[in-house]
N, C-alpha and C positions, 0 to 999 in steps of 0.2 A: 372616865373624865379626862384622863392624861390624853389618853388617844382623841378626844373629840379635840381638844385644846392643842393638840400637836397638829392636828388636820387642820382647824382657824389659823395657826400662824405660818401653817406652809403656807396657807394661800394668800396669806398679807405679806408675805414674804415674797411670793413672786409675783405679785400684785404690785409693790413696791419695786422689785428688780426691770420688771416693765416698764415703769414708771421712771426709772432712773436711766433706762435707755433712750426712752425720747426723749429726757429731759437734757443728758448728758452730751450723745451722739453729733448733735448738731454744734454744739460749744465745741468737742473736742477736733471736729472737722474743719471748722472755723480758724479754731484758735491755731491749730498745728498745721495745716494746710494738707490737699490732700495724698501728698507724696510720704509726706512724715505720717499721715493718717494710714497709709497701707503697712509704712515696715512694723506700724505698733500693733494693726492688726495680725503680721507675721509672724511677731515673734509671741504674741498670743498662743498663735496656732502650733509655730515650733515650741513652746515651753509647754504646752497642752502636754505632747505624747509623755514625758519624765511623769507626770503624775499617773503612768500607766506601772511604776513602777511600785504602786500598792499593792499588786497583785492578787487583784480579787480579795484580799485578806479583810477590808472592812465590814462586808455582812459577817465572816467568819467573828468576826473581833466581839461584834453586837450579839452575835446567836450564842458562843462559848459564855459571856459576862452572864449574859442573861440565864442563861442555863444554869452555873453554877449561884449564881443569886438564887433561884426557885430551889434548888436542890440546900441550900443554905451550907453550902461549902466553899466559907470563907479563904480555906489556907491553900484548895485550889484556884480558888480566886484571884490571890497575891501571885502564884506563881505564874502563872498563866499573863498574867500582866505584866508581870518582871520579864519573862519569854516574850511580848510582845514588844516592849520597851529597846527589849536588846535588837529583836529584827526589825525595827521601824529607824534604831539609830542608823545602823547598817546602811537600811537604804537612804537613807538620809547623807550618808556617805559619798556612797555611791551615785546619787542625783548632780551633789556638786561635782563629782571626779567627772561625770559623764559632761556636764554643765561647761569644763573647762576643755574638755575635748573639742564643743561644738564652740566654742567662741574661738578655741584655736583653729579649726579649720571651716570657720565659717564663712570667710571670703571665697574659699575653696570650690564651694558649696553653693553658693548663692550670687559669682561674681559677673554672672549673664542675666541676673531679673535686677539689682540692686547697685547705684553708682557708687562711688568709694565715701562718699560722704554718709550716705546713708547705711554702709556697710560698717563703719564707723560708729554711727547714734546707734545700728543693730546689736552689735556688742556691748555697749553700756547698757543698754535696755536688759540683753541678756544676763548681764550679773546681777539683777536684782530681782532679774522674775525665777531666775535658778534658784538663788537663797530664799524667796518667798515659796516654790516649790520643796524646797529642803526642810524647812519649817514649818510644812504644812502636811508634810507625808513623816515627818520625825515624830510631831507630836499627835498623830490625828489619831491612835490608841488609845487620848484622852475623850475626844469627842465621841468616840465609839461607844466610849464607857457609857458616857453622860448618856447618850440613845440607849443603851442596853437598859438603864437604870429608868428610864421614860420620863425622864427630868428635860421632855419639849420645850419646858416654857427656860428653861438655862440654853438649851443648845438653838433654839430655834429664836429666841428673843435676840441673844446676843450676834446672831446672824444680821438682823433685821436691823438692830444698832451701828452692825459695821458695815452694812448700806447704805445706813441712812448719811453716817461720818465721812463716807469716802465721798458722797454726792456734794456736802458741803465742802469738803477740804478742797477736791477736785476745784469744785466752782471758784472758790478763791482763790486758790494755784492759780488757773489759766487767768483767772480777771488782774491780777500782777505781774502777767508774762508769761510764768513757766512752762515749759513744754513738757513733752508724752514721757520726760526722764524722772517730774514730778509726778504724775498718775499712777507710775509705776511702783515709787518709792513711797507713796502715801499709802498703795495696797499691800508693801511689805509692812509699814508702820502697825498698820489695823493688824494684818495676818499674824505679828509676833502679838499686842498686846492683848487681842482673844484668846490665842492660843495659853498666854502665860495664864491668863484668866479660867483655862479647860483644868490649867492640871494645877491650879492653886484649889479651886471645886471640888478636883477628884481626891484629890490628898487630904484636904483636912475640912469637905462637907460632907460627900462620902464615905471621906475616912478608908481608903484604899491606897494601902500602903504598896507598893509591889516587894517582892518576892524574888532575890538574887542565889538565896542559898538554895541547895538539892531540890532545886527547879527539872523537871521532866523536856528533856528538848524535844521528846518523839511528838511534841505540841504542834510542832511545825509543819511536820510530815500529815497527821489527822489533816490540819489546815490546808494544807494545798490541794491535799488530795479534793477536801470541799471543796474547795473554790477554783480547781480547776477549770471549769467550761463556765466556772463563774467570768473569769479572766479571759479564756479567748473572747467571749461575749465583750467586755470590759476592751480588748485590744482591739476588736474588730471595728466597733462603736465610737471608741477614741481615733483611730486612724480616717474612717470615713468622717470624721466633721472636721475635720481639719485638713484631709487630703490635696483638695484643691489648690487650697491657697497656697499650702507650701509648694508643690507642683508646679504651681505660677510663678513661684519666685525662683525656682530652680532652671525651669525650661522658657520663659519669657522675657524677650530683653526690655528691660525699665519695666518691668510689671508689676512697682507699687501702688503706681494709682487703680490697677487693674483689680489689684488683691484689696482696697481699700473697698470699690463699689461692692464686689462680691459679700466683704465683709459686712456691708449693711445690709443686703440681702439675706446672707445667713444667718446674719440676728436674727432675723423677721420670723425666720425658718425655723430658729432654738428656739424663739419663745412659744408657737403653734403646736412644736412638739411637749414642751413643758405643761400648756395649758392642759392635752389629749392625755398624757401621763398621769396628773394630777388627776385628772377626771375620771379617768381608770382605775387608780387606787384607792378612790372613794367610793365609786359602782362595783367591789369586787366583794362583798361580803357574801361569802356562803359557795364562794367554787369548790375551794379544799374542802367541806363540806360533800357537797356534791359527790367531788373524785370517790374520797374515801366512803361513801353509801354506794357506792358501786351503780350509781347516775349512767344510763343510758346512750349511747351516743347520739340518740336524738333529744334526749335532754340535755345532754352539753350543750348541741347546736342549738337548741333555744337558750342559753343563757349568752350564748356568746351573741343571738342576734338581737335578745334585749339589753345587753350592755351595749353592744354595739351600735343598736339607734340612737342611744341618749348622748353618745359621743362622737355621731355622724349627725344627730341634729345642731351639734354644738358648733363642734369645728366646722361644719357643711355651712353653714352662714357666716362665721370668720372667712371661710377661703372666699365663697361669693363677694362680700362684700371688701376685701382686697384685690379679686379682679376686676370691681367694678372701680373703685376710688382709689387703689393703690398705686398706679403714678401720680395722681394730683398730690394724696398726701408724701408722697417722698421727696415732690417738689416745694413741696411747703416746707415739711420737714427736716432736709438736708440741704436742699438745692436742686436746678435744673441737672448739673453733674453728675447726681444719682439716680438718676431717672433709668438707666439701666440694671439697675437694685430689682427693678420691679419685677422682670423676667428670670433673674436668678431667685428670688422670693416665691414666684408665681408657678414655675415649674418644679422647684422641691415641694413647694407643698400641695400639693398635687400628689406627690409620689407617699407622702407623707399622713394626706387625707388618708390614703386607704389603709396603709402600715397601721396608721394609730385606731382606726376604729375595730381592727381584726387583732387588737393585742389580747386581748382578753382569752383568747388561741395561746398566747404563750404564758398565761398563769396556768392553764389546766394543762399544756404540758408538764410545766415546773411541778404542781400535785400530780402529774402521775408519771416525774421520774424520766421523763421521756424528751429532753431539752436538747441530747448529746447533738443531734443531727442537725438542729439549730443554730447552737454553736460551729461547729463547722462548717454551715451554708454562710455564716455570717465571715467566717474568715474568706471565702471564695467572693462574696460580693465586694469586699477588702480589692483584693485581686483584681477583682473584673475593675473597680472604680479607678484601679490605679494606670490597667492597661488603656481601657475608654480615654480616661481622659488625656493620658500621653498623646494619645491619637489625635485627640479633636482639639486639643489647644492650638496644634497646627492649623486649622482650618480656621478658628475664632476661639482668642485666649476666653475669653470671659462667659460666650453660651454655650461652646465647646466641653468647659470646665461642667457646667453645669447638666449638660445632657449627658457627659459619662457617667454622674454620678446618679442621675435620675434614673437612666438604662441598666445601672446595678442594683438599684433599690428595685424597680420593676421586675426585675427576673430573682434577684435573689429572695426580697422580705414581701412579694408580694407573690410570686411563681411558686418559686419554689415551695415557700412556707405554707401556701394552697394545698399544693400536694401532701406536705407533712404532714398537714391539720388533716385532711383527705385522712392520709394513712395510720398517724397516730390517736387521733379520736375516734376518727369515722364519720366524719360531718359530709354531707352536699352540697359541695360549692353551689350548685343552684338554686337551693333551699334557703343557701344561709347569704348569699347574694341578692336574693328576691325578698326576702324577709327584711334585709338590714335596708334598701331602699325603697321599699315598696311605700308611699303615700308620701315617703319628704324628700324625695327627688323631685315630683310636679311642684313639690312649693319651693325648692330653691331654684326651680327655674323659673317662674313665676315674680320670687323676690329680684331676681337677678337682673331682669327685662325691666320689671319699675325700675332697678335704679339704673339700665343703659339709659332708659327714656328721660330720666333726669340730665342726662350727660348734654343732652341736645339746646339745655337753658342755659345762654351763658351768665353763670353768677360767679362770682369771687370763690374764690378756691377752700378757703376756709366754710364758707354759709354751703357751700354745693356736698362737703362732703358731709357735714355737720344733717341737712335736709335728705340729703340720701341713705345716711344709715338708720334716719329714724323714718322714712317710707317704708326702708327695704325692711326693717323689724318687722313694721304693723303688718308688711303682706308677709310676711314670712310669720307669724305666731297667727293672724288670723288664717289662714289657709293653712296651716298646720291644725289648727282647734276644730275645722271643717271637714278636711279632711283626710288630713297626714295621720294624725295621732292614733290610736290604736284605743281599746275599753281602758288597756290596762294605764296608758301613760295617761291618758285623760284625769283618768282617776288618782294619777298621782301628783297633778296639775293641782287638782282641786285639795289636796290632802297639805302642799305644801301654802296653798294662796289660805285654807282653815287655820294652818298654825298662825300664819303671819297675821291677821286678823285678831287672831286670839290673843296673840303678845301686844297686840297695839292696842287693844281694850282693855288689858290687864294693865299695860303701863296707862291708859288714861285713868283705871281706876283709882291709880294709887296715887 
């Protein structure tokens, strides 16, 4: 029950975080203008990599609580928590020391993309999103807890509260003037009084005291050692979403508004990948399973291409239908100004469509142990994204940016990781490429053409996108029911529309 109840509130949870970007996005564009709108998306992206400074230790923190909770050994439980206390203050430390280096030589740094004003509002931005970083990596040993403990509805409720808090305060910040130094200051607000709220929880609901006396420190060494390729993964992953932008503002003169469009593109991009993630770790019951009965490599490749349609039918109609309608809506949505969002949106996720429907490749690596080569392809694509796009920002700052990082995801999480699945499973790129599209590729072309052919009626911008996503459904779900779908997804078509049925006659009965 904890686990179905933790999976309902992640999804209201980013259900809500979506929600809060459309809603918020175009106020805060508005309100700040779009120069002040690029250095807040910058320093976004510069305060991003400090929280690389967990190092992998979060699954570690959740897997050790958890372990010793089943094992019902309380007093290595304290310790081990007193041991984590001490290395999370540390780095919490070490975030501000690092925190006050980058605002001292931040001009330094950024005095070719960013005017001196702006470099100015960058540094004040900077002190507040460091100490929200500092506060957020100091105490995030409680939150770890709270997840080891599968107390979802405390750690995942109070997420969703300080969403919903930040959407209102925000709102009323900017509708009495305040700019991007309020947005900022309202997210440290929320991030100390959750946090004080994790470890009032963990201390006296819990009742997890930690543990300073003849505490074991070889805790640390075990830990790293886990979470080492947890971390390059963790480094590789943080540095490629944020690469660009900073990149832009380092080698681009005035390249706020540049890193601004980008920045709403790359939302576009974080949430596509969020929805394919999400969907993944709900579609994944029974691989460790699998691994461990000593599962066939052609039975892997069938599980990887039946997860893999139900997450290529999904996201395969999100991408279609943002190539079809995704400038109208950015123009409604943000402004004509952002109308170049739609290319940096359009081309990651692209790269993105095939990365997320082929992850399910890297859970049955993870069951069988065999990830290390992953990890280090992902530090090279790192590499490749950074030399790309040096290159091409010369040529065009904004698509330039964008095709470097797309030509590293191509060759790295898409090439390369081919051959790794190739070599460490043993699957048939051909098999398992003909399988994952085989019957819903004709319906997303199919859906795609109804809604070009819409494009040709000139209606108001709202009623054209609104009429075309519900065409491109009905030919996209009926030509899928005809003749995409497969015995077995049919069957579970019909298996989900019986419950729903069943619960709506059962509440009419009552």
């Amino acid at each position: 029950m904890n686990r179905k109840t933790g999976a309902v509130l992640s999804y209201i949870f980013m259900i809500i975080e979506v929600l809060s970007t459309l809603l918020l996005t175009p106020l805060i564009i508005s309100s700040l203008g779009d120069a002040e709108y690029g250095v807040y998306k910058l320093i976004a992206s510069v305060t991003g990599y400090l929280l690389l400074l967990d190092l992998g230790m979060g699954n570690s923190v959740v897997r050790y609580v958890a372990k010793f909770k089943e094992t019902n050994d309380p007093d290595s439980n304290r310790k081990f928590i007193g041991v984590c206390i001490i290395f999370y203050s540390i780095i919490s430390l070490v975030v501000i020391a690092l925190g006050g280096l980058l605002i001292a030589f931040f001009q330094d740094i950024f005095a070719k993309g960013l005017s001196a004003s702006e470099i100015e509002l960058s540094k004040k931005l900077l002190v507040l999103t460091v100490l929200n970083a500092a506060v957020t990596l100091g105490t995030s040993v409680f939150n770890n807890i709270i997840i080891a403990y599968s107390r979802f509805t405390v750690s995942k409720g109070s997420a969703i509260i300080q969403v919903l808090a930040r959407i209102v305060l925000t709102i009323v910040a900017l509708e009495l003037g305040f700019k991007s130094i309020s947005i900022v200051a309202i997210n440290l607000v929320l991030t100390v009084a959750v946090r004080f709220y994790y470890i009032i929880y963990v201390l006296y609901v819990l009742k997890l005291k930690p543990k300073f006396r003849n505490i074991d420190f070889s805790f640390i060494k075990e830990i790293v050692a886990y979470s080492s390729f947890i971390l390059l993964q963790m480094i590789a992953t943080q540095i490629n979403s944020y690469a660009d932008q900073v990149l832009l503002g380092i080698f681009v003169t005035s390249s706020a508004v540049i890193i601004g469009v980008y920045g709403v593109g790359s939302q576009i991009v974080q949430y596509f990948q969020s929805i394919g993630q999400a969907l993944g770790g709900v579609l994944m019951p029974g691989v460790v399973k699998l691994v461990e009965k000593g599962a066939t490599p052609k039975e892997l490749q069938n599980e990887m291409v039946r997860i893999g349609r139900y997450s290529f039918c999904l996201l395969g109609i999100i991408f279609a239908g943002f190539a079809v309608n995704g400038k109208t809506f950015l123009s409604l949505w943000v402004g004509d100004g952002y109308t170049n969002s739609y290319y940096v949106a359009l081309i990651l996720m692209f790269a993105y469509l095939i990365i997320l429907t082929e992850s399910i490749g890297t859970q049955i690596l993870w069951a069988k142990n065999k990830h290390q080569l992953q990890s280090v392809i992902k530090c090279f694509i790192v590499i490749a994204n950074v030399v790309f796009t040096i290159y091409l920002i010369k040529w065009n700052p904004l698509i330039g940016a964008t095709i470097g990082t797309f030509i590293s995801l191509m060759l790295g999480d898409v090439l390369c990781m081919n051959i790794v699945f190739k070599k460490e499973i043993g699957i048939s790129l051909k098999g398992y490429y003909f399988g994952l599209i085989k019957g819903i590729l004709p319906c997303l072309m199919l859906s795609s053409i109804s809604g070009y052919l819409l494009l040709f009626f000139d209606l108001p911008a709202f009623f054209s996108i609104a009429l075309n996503i519900v065409v491109m459904v009905a030919v996209y779900a009926v030509t899928l029911w005809l003749f995409g779908f497969n015995n077995a997804e049919k069957e579970l078509v019909k298996s989900i529309v019986g419950k729903l049925k069943f619960t709506r006659n059962k509440q009419s009965d009552m």
